[in-house]
mmCIF file of the N, C-alpha and C atoms, coordinates in Angstrom:
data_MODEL
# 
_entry.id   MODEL 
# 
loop_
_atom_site.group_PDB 
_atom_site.id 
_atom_site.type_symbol 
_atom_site.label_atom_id 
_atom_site.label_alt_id 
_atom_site.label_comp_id 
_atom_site.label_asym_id 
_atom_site.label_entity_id 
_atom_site.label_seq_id 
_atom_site.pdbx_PDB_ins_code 
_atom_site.Cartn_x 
_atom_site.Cartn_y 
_atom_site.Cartn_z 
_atom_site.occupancy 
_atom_site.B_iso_or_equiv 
_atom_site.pdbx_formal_charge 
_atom_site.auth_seq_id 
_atom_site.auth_comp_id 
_atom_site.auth_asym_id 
_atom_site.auth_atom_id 
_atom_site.pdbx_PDB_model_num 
ATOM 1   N N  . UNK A 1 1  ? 49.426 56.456 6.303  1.00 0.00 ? 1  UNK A N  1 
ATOM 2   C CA . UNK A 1 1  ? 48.882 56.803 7.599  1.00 0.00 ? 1  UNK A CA 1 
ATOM 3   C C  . UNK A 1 1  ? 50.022 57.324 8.453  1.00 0.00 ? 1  UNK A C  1 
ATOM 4   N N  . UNK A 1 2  ? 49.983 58.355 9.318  1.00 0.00 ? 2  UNK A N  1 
ATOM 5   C CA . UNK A 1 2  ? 50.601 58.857 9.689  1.00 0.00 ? 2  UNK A CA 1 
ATOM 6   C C  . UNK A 1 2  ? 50.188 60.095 10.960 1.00 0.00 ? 2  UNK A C  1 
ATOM 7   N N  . UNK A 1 3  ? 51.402 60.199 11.583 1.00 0.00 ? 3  UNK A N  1 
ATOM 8   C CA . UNK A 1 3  ? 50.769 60.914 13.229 1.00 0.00 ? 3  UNK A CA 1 
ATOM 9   C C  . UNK A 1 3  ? 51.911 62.574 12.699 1.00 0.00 ? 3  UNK A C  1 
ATOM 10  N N  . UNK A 1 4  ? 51.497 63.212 12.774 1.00 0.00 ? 4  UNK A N  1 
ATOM 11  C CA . UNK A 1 4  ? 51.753 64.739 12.458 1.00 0.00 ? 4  UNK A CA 1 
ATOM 12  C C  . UNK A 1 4  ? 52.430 65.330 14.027 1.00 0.00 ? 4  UNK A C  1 
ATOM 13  N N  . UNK A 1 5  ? 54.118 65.280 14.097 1.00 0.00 ? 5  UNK A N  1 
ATOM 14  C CA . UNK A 1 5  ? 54.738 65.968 15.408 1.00 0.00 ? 5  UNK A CA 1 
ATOM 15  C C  . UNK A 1 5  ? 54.668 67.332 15.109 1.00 0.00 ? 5  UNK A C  1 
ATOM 16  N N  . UNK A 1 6  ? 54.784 67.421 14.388 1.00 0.00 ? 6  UNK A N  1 
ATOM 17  C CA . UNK A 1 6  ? 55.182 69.680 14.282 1.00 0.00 ? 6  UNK A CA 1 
ATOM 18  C C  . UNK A 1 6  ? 55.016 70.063 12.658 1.00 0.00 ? 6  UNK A C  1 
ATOM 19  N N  . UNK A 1 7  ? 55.273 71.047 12.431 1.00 0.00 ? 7  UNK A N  1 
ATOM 20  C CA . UNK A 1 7  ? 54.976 71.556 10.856 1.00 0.00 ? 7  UNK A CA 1 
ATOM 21  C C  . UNK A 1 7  ? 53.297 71.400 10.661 1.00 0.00 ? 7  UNK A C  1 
ATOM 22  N N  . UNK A 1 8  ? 53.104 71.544 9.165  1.00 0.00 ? 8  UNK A N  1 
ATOM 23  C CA . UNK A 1 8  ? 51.954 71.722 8.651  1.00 0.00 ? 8  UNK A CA 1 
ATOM 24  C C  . UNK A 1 8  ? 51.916 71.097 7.369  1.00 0.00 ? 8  UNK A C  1 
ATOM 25  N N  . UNK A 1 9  ? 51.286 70.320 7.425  1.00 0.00 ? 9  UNK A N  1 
ATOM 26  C CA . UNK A 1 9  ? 51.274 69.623 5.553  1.00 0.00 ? 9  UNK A CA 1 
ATOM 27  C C  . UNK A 1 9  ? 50.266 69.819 5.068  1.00 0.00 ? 9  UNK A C  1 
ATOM 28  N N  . UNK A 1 10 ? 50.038 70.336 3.491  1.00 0.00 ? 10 UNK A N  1 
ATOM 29  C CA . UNK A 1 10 ? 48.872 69.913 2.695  1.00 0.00 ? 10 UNK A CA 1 
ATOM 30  C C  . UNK A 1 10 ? 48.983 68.888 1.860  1.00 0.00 ? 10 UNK A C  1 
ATOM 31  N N  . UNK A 1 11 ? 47.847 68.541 1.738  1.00 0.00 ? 11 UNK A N  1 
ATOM 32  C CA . UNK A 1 11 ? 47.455 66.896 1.118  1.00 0.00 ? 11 UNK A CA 1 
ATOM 33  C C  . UNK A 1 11 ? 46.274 67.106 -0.416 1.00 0.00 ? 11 UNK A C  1 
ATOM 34  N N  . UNK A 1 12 ? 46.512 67.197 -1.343 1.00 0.00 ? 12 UNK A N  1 
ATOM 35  C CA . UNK A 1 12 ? 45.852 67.457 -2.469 1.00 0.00 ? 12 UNK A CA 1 
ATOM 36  C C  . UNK A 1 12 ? 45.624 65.973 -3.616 1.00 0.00 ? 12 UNK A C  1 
ATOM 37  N N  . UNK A 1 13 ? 44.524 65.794 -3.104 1.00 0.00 ? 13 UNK A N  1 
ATOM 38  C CA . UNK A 1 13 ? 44.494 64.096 -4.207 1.00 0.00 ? 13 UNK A CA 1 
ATOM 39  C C  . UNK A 1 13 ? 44.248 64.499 -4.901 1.00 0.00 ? 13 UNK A C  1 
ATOM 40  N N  . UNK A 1 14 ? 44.318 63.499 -6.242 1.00 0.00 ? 14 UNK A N  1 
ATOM 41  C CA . UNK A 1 14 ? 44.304 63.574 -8.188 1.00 0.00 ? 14 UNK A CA 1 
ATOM 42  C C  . UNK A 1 14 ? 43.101 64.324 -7.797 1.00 0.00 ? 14 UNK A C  1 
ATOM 43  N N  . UNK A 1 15 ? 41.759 64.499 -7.458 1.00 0.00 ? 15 UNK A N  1 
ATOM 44  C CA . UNK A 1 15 ? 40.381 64.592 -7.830 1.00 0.00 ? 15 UNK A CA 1 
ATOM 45  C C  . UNK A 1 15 ? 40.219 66.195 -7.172 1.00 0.00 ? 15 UNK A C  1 
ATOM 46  N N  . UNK A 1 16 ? 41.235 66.721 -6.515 1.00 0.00 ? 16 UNK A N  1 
ATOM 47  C CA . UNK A 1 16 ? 41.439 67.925 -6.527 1.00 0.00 ? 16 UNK A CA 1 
ATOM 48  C C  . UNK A 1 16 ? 41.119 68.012 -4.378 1.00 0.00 ? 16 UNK A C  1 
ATOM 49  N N  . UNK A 1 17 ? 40.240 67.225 -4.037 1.00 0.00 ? 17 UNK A N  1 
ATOM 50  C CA . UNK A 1 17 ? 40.230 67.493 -2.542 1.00 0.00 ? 17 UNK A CA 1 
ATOM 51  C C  . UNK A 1 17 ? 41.656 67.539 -1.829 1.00 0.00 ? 17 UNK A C  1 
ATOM 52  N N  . UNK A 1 18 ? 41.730 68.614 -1.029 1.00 0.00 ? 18 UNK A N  1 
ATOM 53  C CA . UNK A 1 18 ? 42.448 68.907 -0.041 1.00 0.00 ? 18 UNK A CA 1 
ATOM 54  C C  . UNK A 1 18 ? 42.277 69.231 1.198  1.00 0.00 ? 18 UNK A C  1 
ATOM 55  N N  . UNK A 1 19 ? 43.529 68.940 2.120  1.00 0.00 ? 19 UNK A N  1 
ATOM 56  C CA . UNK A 1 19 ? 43.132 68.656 3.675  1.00 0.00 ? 19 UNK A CA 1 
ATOM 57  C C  . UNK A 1 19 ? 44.416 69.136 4.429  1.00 0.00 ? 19 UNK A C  1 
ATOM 58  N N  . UNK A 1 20 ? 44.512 69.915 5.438  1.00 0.00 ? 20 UNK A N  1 
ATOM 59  C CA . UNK A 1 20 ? 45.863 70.123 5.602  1.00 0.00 ? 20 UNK A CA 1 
ATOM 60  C C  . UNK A 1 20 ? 45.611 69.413 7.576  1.00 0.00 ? 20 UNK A C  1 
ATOM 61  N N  . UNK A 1 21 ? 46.846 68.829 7.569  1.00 0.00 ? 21 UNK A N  1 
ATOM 62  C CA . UNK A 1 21 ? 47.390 68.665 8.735  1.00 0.00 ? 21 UNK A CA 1 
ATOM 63  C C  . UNK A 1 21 ? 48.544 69.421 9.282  1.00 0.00 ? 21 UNK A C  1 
ATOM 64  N N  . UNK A 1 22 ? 48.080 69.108 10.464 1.00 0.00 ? 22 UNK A N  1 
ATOM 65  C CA . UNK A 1 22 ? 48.818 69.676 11.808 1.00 0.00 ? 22 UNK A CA 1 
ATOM 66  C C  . UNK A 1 22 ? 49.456 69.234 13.061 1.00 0.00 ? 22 UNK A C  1 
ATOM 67  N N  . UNK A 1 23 ? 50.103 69.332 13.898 1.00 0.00 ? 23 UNK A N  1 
ATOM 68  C CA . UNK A 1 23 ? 50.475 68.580 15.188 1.00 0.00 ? 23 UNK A CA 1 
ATOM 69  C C  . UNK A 1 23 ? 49.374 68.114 15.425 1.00 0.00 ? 23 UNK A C  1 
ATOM 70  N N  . UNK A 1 24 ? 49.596 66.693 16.222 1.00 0.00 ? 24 UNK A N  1 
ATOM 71  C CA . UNK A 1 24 ? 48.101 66.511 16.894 1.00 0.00 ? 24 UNK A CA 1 
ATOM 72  C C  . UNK A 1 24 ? 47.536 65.410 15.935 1.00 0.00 ? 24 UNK A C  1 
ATOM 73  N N  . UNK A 1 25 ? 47.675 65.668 14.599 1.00 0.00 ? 25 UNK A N  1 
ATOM 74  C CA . UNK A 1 25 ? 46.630 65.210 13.819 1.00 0.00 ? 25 UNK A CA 1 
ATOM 75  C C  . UNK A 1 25 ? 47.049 63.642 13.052 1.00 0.00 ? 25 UNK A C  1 
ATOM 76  N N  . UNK A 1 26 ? 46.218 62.944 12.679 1.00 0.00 ? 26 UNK A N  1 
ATOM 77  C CA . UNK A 1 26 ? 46.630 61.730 12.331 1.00 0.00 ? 26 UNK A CA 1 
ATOM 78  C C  . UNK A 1 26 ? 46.187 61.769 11.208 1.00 0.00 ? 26 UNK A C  1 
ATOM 79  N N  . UNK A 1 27 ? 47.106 61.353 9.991  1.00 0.00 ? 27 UNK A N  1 
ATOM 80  C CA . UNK A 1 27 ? 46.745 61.302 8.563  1.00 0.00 ? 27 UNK A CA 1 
ATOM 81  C C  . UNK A 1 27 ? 46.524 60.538 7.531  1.00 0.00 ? 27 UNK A C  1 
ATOM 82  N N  . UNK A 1 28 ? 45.698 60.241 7.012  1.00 0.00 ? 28 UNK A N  1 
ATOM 83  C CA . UNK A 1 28 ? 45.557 59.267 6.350  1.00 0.00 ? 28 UNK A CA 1 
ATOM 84  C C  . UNK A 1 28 ? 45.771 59.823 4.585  1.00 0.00 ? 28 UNK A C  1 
ATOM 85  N N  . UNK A 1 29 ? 46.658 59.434 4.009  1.00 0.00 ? 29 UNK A N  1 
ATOM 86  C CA . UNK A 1 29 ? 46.765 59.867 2.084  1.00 0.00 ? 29 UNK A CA 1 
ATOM 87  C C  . UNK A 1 29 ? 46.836 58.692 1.420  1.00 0.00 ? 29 UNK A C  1 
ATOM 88  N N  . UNK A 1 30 ? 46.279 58.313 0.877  1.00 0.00 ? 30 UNK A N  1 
ATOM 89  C CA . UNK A 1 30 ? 45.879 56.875 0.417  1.00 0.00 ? 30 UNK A CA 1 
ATOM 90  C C  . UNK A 1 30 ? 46.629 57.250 -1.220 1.00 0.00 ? 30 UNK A C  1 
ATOM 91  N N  . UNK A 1 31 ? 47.279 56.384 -2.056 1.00 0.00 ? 31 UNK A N  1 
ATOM 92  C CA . UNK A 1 31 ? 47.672 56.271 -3.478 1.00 0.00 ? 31 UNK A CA 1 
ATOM 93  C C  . UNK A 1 31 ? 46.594 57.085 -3.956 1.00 0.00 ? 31 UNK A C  1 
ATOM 94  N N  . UNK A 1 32 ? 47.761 58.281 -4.706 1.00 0.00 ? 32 UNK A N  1 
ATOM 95  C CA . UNK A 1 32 ? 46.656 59.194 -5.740 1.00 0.00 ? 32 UNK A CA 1 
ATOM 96  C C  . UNK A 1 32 ? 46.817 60.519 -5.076 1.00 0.00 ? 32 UNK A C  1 
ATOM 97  N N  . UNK A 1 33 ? 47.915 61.250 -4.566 1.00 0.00 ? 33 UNK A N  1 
ATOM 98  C CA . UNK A 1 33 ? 48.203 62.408 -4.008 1.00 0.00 ? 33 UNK A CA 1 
ATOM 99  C C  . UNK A 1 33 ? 49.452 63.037 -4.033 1.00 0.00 ? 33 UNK A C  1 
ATOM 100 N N  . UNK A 1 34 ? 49.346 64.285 -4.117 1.00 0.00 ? 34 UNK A N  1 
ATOM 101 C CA . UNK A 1 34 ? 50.434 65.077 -3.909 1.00 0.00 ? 34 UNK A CA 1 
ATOM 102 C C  . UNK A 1 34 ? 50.278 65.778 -2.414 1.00 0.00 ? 34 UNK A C  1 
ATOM 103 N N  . UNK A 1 35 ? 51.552 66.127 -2.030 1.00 0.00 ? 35 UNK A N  1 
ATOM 104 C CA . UNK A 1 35 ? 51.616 66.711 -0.402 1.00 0.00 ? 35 UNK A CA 1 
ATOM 105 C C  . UNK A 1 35 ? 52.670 67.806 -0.633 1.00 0.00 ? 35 UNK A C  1 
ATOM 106 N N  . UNK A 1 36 ? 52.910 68.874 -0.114 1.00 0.00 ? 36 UNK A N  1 
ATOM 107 C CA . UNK A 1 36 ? 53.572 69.808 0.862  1.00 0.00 ? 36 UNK A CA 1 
ATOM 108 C C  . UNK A 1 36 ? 53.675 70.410 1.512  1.00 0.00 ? 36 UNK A C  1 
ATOM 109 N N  . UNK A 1 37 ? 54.835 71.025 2.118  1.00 0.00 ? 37 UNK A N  1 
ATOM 110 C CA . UNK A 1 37 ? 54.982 71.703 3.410  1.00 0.00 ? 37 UNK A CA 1 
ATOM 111 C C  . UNK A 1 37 ? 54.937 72.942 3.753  1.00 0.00 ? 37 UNK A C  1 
ATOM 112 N N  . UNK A 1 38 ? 53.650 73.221 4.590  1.00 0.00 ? 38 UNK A N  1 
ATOM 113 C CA . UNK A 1 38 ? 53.080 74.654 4.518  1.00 0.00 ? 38 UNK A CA 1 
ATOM 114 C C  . UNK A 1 38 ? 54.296 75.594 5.501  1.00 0.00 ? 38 UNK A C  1 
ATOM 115 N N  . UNK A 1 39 ? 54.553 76.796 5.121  1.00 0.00 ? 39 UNK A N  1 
ATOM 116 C CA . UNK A 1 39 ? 55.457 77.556 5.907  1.00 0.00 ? 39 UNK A CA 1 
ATOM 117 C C  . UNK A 1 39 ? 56.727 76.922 6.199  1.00 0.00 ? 39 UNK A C  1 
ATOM 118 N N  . UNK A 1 40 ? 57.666 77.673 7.079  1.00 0.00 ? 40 UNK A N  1 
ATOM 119 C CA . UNK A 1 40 ? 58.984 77.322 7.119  1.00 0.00 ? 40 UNK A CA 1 
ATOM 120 C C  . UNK A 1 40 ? 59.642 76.646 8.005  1.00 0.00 ? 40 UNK A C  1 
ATOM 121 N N  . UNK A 1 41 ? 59.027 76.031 8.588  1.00 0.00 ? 41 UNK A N  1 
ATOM 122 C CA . UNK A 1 41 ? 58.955 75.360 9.937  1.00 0.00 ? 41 UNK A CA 1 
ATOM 123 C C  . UNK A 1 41 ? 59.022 73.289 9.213  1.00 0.00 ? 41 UNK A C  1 
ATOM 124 N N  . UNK A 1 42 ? 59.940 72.968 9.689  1.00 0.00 ? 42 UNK A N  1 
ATOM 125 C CA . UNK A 1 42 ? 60.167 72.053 8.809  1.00 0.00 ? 42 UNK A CA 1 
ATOM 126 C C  . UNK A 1 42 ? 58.634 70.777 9.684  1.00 0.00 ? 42 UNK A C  1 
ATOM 127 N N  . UNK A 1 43 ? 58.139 70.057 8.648  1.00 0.00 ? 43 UNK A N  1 
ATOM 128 C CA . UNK A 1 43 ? 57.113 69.048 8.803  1.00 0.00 ? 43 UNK A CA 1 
ATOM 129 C C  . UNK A 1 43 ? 57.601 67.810 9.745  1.00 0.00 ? 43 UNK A C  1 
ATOM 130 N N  . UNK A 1 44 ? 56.984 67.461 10.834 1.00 0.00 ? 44 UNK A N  1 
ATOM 131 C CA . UNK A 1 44 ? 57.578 65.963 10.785 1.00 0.00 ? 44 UNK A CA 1 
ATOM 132 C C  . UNK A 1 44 ? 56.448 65.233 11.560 1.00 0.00 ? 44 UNK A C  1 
ATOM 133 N N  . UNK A 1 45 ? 56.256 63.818 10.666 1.00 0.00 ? 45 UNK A N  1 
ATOM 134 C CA . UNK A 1 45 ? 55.698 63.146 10.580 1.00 0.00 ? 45 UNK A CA 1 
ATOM 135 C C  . UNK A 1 45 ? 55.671 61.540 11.259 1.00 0.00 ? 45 UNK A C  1 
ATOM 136 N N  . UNK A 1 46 ? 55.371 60.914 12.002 1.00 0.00 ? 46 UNK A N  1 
ATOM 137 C CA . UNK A 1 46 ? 55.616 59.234 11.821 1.00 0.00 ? 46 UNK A CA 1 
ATOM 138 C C  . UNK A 1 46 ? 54.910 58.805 10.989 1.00 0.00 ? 46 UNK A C  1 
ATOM 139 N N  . UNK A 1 47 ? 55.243 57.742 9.965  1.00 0.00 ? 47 UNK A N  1 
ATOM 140 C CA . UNK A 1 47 ? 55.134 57.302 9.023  1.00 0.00 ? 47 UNK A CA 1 
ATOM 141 C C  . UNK A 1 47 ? 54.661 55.884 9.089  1.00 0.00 ? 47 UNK A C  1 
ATOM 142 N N  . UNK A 1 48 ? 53.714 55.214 9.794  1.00 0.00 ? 48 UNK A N  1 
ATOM 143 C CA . UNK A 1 48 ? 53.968 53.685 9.988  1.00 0.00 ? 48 UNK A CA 1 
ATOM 144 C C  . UNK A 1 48 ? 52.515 52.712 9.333  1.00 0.00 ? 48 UNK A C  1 
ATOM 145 N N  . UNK A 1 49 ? 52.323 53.268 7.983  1.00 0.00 ? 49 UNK A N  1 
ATOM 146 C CA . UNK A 1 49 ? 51.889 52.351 7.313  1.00 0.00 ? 49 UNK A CA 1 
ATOM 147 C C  . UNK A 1 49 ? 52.261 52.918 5.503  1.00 0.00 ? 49 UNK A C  1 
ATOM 148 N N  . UNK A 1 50 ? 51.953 51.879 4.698  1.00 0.00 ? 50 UNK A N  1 
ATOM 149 C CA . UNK A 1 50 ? 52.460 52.544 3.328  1.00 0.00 ? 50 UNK A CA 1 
ATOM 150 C C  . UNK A 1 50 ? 53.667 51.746 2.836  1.00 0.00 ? 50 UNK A C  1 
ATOM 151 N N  . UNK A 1 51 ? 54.602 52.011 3.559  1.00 0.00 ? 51 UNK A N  1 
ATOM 152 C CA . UNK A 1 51 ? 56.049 51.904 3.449  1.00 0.00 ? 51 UNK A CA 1 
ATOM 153 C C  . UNK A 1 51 ? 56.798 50.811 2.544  1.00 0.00 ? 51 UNK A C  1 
ATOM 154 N N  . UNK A 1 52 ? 55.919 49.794 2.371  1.00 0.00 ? 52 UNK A N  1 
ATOM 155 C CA . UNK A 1 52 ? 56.373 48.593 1.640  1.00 0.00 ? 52 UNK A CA 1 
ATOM 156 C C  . UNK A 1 52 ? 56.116 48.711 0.442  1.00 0.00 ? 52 UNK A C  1 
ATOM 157 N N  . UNK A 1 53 ? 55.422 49.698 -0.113 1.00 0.00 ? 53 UNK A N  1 
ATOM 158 C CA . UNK A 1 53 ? 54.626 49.792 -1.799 1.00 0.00 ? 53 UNK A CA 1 
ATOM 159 C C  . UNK A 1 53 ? 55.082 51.753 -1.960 1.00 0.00 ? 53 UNK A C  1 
ATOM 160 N N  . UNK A 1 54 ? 55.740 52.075 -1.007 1.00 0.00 ? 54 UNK A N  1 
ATOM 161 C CA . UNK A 1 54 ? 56.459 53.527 -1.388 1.00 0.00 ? 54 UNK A CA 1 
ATOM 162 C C  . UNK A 1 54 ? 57.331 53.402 -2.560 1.00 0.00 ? 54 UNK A C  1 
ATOM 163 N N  . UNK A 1 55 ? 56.948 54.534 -3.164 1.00 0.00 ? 55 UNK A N  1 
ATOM 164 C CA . UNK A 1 55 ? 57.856 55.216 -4.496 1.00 0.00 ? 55 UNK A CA 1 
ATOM 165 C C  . UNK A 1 55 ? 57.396 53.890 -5.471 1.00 0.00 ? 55 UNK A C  1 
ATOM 166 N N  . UNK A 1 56 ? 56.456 52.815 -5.350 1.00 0.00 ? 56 UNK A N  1 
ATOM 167 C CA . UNK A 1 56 ? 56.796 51.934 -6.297 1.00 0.00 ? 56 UNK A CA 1 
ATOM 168 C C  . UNK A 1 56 ? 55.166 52.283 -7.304 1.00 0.00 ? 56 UNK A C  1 
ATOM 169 N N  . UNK A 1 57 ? 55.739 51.548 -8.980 1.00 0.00 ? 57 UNK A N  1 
ATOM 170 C CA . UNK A 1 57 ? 54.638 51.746 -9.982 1.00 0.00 ? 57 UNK A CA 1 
ATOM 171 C C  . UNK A 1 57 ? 53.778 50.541 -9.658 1.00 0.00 ? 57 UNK A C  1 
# 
């Protein structure tokens, strides 16, 4: 979960749906997704749930 400051992200889960965020926007990517960063404008995000079970199997 996450609050979107600037940039543009897309969000593509295993099952193929995709969703792109924007400033403004609050995000939710639940386990089971790939993300990147649309255009050249670097992404930035707050990050404040997830964080304890990141990068882990």
């Amino acid at each position: 979960m996450g609050y979107v400051l600037s940039g543009r992200m897309t969000v593509k889960m295993d099952g193929g749906d995709t969703e792109q965020f924007g400033p403004g926007d609050v995000m939710i990517a639940p386990p089971g997704h790939d993300a990147w960063v649309d255009g050249d404008e670097p992404c930035v995000v707050i990050d404040w749930q997830g964080v304890a079970d990141y990068a882990k199997q």
